[in-house]
N, C-alpha and C positions, 0 to 999 in steps of 0.2 A: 383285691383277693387274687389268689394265682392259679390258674388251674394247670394242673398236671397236662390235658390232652388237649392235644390243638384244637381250636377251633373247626367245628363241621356242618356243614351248612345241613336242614333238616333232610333238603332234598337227594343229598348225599346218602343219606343215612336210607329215606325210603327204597333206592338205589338198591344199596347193600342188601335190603329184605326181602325185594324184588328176587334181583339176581339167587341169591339162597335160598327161597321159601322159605324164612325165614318168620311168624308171628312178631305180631307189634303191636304194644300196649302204650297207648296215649296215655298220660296221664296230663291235668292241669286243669284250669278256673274255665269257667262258660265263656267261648264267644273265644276262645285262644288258637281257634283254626284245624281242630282236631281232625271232628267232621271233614273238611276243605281237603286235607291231608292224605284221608284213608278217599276222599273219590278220586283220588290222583294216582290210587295205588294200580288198577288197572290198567291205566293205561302205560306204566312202568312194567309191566308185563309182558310178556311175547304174548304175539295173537293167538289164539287157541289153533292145534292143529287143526286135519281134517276130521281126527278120533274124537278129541276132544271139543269139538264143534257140532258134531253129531248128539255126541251122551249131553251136552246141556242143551242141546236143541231137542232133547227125549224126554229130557226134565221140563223143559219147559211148557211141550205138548202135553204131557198128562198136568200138569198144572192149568190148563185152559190155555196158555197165552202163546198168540201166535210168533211166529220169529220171521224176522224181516232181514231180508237180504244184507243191508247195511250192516246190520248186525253179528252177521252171522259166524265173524272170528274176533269180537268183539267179549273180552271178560266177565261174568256178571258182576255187579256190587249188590250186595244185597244189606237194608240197615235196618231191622226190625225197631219196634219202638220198645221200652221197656216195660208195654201193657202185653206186650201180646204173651197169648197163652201157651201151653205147652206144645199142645199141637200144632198152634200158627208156628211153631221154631222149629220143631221137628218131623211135623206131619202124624196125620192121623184125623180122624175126626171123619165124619159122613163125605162117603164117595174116597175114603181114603187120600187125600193129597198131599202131596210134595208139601214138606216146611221150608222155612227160609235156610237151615243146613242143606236139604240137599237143591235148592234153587241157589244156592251158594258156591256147588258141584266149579271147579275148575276157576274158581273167583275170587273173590271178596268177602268177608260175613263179617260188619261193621258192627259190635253188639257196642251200640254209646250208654254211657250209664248203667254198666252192668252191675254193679251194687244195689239197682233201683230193681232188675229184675225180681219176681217173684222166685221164694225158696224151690218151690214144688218145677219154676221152669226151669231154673238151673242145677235143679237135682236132676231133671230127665233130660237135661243138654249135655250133661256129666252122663249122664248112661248112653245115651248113643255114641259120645265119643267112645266110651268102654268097648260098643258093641263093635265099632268100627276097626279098633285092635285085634278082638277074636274073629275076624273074617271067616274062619276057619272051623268055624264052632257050628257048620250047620244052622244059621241063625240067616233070618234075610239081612242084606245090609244096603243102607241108601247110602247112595255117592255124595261122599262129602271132604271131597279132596280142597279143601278148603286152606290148608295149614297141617303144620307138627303137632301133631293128637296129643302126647304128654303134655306139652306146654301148655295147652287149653284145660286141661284135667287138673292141673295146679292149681292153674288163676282161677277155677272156678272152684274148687276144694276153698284154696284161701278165703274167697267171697263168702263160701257156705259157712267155716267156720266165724266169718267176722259176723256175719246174720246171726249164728246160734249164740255167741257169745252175747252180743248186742241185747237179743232177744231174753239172756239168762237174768241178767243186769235188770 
């Protein structure tokens, strides 16, 4: 078979989304190095400034978890599982805490098997991104400089719709 576009190695390519900020959707069968791939993304990153060392070192203290020096210009990866509930994603719940969006703040947010999520977590993973484009709207907003906010609002739209369809059937 022929393909039109050169040949590109993957690490190439994680590269190119580094460099841009860029969202990256793995797709492919268990066990093809997906995972492997997105923990490699951080460190394809510049280290966090001193700003941005600070604000996830903020997040992380109201989260409980302490931050250690090694750490501390170091990216987050954050890779929820596809049980976790609405509030483990987004935060909320008693004592109010950081979700894994905003402990994602300046990072990584590796959602594997996001089809497996629940509708209800990725209807309200789909509102915070929303919330996060009206900055402006007087609304609180958690840091979750994570990625290009349309392009998550997509792929999660698509997902929703494949659920409802699925679920019409």
């Amino acid at each position: 078979m022929h393909c039109l576009f050169p040949p590109v190695r993957v690490l190439d390519l994680l590269e190119i989304a580094a460099a841009g900020n860029h969202n990256l959707l793995f797709i492919g069968p268990p066990g093809t190095g997906k995972r492997m791939l997105a923990r490699r993304l951080p460190g394809l990153l510049p280290r966090l400034s001193d700003a941005e060392a600070l604000a996830t070192a903020a997040v992380n203290s109201i989260a409980g978890q302490s931050v250690a020096a090694a750490n501390w210009r170091v990216r987050p990866f954050r890779a929820p599982h596809h049980t976790a509930s609405a509030a483990a994603l987004v935060g909320g719940g008693p004592g109010l805490r950081p979700g894994e969006v905003s402990r994602a703040h300046n990072g990584v947010l590796f959602l594997d098997e996001l089809p497996e999520f629940g509708r209800h977590v990725l209807e309200t993973l789909s509102e915070q991104f929303k919330l996060r484009m009206r900055q402006g709207a007087g609304q609180p907003v958690r840091p979750s400089e994570f990625g290009r906010v349309r392009k998550h609002i997509a792929r999660i739209r698509t997902v929703l719709t494949e659920k409802r369809s699925g679920e019409a059937s």
